[in-house]
C-alpha positions in Angstrom: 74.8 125.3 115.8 76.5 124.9 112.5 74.2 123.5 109.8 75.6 121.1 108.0 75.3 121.2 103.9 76.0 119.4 100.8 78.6 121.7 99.1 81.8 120.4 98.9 83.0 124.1 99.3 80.9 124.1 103.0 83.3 121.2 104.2 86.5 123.0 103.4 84.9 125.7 105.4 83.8 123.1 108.1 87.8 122.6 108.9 87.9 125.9 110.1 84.9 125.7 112.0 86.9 125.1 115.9 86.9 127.3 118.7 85.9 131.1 119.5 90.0 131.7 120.2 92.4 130.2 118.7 94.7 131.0 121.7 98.0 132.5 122.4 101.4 132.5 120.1 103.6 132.4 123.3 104.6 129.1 123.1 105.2 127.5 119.4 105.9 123.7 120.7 107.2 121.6 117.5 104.1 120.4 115.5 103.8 117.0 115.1 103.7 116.3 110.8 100.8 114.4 109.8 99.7 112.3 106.7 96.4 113.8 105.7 94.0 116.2 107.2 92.0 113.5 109.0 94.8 112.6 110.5 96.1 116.2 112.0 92.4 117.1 113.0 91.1 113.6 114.9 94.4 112.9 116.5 93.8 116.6 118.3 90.1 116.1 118.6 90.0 112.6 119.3 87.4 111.7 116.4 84.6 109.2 116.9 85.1 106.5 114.2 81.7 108.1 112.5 83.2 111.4 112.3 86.7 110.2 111.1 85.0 107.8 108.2 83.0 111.5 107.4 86.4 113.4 107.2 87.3 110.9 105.2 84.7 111.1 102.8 84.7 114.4 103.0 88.1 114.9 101.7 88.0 112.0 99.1 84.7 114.6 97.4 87.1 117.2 97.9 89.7 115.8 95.7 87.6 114.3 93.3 85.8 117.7 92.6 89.9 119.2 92.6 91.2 116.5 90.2 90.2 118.0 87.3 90.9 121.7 87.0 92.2 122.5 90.8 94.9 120.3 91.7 97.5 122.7 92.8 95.3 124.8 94.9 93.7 121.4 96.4 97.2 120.4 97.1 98.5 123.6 98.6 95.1 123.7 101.2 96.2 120.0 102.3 99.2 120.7 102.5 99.2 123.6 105.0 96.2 122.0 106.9 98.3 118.7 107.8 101.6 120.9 108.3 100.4 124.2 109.7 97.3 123.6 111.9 97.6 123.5 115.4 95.8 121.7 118.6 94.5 123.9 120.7 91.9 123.0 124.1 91.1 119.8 121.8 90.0 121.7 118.5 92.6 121.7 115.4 92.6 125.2 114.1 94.3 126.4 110.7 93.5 129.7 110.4 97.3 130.5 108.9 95.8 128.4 105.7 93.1 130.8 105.2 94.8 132.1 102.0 94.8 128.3 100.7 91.2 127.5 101.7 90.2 130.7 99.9 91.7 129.8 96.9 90.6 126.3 96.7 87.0 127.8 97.6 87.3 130.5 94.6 88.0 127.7 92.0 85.9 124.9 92.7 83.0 127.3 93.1 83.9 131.0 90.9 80.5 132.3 90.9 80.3 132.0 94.7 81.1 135.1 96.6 80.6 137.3 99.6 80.2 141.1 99.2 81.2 141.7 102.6 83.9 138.9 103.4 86.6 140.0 105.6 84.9 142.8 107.3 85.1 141.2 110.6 82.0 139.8 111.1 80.8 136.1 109.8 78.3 136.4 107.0 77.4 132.6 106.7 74.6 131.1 107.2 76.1 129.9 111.4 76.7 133.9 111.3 74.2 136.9 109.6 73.6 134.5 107.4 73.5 137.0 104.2 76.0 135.0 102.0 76.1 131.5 101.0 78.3 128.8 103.0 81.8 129.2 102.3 82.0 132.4 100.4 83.4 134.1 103.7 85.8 132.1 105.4 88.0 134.5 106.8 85.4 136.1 108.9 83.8 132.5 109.9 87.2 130.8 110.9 86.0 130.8 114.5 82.1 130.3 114.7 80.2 130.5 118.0 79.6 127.1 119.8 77.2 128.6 122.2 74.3 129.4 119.7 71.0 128.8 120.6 71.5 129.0 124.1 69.3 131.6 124.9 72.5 134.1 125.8 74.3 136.7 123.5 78.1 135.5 123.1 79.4 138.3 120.8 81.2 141.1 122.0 78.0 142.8 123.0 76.9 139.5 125.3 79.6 137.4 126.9 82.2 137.9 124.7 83.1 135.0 124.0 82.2 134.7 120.3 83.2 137.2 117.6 80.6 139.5 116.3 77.8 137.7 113.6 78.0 134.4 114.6 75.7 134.5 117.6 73.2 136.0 115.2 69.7 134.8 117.1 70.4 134.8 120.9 71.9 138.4 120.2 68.2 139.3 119.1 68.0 140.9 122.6 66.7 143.9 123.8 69.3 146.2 125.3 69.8 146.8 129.0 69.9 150.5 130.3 71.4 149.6 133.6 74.8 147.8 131.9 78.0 149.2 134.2 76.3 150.5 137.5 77.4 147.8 139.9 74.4 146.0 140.3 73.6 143.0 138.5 70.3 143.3 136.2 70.0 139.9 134.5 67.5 137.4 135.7 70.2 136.0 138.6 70.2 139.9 140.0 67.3 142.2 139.9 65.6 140.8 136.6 65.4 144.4 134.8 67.1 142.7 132.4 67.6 139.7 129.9 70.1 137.2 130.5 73.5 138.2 128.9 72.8 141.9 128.3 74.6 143.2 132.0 77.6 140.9 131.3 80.0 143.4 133.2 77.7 143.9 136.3 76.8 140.0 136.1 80.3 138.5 135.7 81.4 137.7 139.0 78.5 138.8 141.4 76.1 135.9 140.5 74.4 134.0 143.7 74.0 130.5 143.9 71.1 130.9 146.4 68.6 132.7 145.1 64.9 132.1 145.8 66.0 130.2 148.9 63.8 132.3 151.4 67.2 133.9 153.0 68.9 137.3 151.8 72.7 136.6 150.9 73.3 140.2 149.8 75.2 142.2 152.4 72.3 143.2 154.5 71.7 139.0 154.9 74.4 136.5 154.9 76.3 138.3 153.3 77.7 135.5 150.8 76.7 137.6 147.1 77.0 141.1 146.0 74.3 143.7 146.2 71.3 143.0 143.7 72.5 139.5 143.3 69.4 138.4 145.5 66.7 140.7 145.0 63.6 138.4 145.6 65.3 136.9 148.5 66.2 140.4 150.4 63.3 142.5 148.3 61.0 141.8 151.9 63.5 141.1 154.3 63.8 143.8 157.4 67.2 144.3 158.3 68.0 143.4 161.6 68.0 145.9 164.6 69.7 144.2 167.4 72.3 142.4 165.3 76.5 142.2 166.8 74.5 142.4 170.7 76.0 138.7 171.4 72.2 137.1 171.1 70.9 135.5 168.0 68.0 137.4 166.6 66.8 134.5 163.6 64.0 131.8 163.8 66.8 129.7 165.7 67.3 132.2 168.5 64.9 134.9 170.1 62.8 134.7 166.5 63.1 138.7 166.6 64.4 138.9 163.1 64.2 137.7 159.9 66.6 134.3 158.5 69.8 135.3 157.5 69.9 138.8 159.1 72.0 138.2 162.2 74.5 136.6 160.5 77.3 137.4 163.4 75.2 136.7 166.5 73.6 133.0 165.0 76.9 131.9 163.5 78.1 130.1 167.1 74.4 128.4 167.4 74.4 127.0 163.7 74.6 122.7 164.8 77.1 121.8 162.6 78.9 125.2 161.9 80.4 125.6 165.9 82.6 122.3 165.2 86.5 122.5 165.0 87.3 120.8 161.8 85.7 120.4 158.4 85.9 116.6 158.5 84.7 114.0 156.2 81.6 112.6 155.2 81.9 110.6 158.6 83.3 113.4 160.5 83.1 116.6 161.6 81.2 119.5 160.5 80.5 117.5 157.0 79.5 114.4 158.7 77.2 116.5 161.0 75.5 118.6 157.9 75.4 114.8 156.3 73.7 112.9 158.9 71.5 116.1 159.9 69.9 118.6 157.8 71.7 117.9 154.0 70.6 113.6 154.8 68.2 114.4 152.0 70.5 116.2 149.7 72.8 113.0 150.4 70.4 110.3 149.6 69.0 111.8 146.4 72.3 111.7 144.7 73.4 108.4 146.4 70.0 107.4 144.7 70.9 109.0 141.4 73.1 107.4 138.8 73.8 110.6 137.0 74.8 111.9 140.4 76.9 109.0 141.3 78.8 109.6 137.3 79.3 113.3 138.5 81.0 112.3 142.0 82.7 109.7 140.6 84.5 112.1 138.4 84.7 115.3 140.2 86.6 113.2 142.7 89.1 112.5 140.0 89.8 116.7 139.8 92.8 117.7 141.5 92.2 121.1 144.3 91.5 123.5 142.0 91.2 122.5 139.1 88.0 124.3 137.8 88.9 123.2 134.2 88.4 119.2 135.2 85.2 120.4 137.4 83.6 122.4 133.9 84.1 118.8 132.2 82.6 117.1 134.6 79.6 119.4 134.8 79.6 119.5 131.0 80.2 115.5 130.7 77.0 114.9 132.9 74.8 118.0 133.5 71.7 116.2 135.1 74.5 114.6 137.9 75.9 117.8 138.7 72.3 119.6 139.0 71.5 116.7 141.7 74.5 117.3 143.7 74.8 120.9 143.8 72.2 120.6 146.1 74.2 118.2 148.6 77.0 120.6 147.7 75.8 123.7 148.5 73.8 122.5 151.7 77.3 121.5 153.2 79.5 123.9 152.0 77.4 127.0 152.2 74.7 126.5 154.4 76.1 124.5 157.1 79.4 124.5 157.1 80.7 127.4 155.1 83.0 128.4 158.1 84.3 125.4 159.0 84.7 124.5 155.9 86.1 128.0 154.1 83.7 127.8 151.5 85.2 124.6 150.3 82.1 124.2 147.4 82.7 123.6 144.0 80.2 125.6 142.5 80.9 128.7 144.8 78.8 129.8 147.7 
């Protein structure tokens, strides 16, 4: 996370301080023209009253520090922030007033300077941290909102921060098994640390690992191969599987869970019903009374899980963006019914249903 410091010339910096992307140029809707920079930046980010009162004060040190010998750089920075920034994904950005912040940053502090500003990467103190705060705002415009989260998010990890400013969780060691088609990170087989097989991990995770049944293709056949290694690491595939007879602990015992996918679908209890249903109906009021009950009673039980439902229900069919909000508006609700979720949705009723869950089966 950014760490926040007393220099005037850090909270000119600060401004700049939004999002990893500052998205596309495609469309250039007519910007709104706003009175001061407070103004342009909460009415994007929808400021709490304690962080517009600290804009505010912010900006009044600013141009009490710029009264005296740096008034027309001062006004040309406020100028172009109120005018020329842009909303974008609920961050104001103003990276086209770099030139403006620079200058404003040269003359209220001249002896402060970055050997290597502008090379690309962010040298601040949120970045490699080898120059002081401010002295490279070019490179820091964008600095990563995912530090300290255990994963690498510059170009080398996720991606999705630019290079330097994910400084510590990038501290990794390198993976030797990036790009074979086979996930390595912890999710997969575990040869590797989380965030260095980004490529093989991107969109072969499994939801059920460690759940006693293989869901690679020799199991269930729900995740990719080496998504769920401890789960099919000791499973024996199945011999007698497509014969018409389940082989699994439900049907001649024969074979391990998960193996006989084809043969034990029809005999799953809630899986061989017509329609999906409701929570009263159907195969999701069959999964809901029978073996997800406890699932469904923890999170009617659970306040944060009640908050999630209350508004993932508000998310239109598809909307993944309104689902991540949720999720990232109350984490501990969404943990608690993932578990309802992914009982009805992918254990019981992921064919009646067509994998219908929001977190993926």
């Amino acid at each position: 996370m950014r760490v926040r410091h007393v220099m005037i010339t850090a909270a000119i910096a600060a401004l700049f301080a939004a999002c990893a992307s500052s998205g596309g140029d495609d469309d250039k809707p007519e910007r709104p023209v706003y009175g001061t920079v407070c103004e342009a930046r909460c009415a994007c980010e929808d400021c709490s009253e304690d962080n517009e009162r600290l804009c505010e004060a912010e900006q009044d040190a600013i141009a009490e520090r710029s009264a005296k010998r740096c008034k027309d750089e001062h006004t040309a920075y406020i100028d172009c922030v109120r005018l020329e920034g842009r909303c974008v994904d609920g961050h104001h950005l103003a990276e086209v007033c770099n030139v403006q912040a620079a200058a404003l940053l040269g003359c209220l502090d001249p002896t402060g300077h970055c050997p290597s500003a502008g090379d690309g990467i962010c040298d601040e103190p949120q970045g490699t941290g080898n120059c002081p705060a401010g002295t490279d705002p070019a490179d820091c415009l964008s600095f990563c909102s995912f530090t300290g989260n255990g994963v690498c998010d510059e170009p080398e990890g996720t991606g999705r921060c630019p290079a330097g400013t994910d400084v510590d969780d990038c501290k990794l060691v390198p993976c030797d098994r990036v790009q074979d088609g086979v996930c390595d990170e912890p999710e997969g087989t575990g040869e590797c640390e989380e965030g260095t097989d980004v490529a093989d991990c991107a969109v072969t995770t499994c939801p059920d690992t460690n759940n006693g049944v293989c869901d690679e293709p020799e199991g269930t056949g729900r995740c990719a191969e080496g998504t769920d290694v401890a789960d099919c690491a000791v499973v024996e595939p199945c011999v007698t599987t497509n014969n018409g007879e389940c082989d699994e602990p439900e049907g001649t015992g024969l074979c391990a869970e998960g193996t006989d996918v084809a043969d034990c679908g029809a005999v799953l209890a809630c899986d061989d019903l017509d329609e999906c249903g409701s929570d009263t109906t159907g195969c999701i009021g069959c999964a809901s009374e029978g073996s997800c009950a406890d699932e469904l009673q923890t999170c009617a039980t659970n306040d944060a899980c009640i908050n999630f439902t209350k508004c993932v229900v508000s998310c239109e069919d598809g909307d993944q963006v309104c689902i991540v909000n949720c999720v990232d508006a109350t984490p501990e609700g969404a943990s608690v019914y993932s578990n309802y979720d992914r009982c009805v949705y992918c254990n019981e009723c992921y064919y009646s249903c067509g994998n219908a869950s929001i977190f993926g089966c």
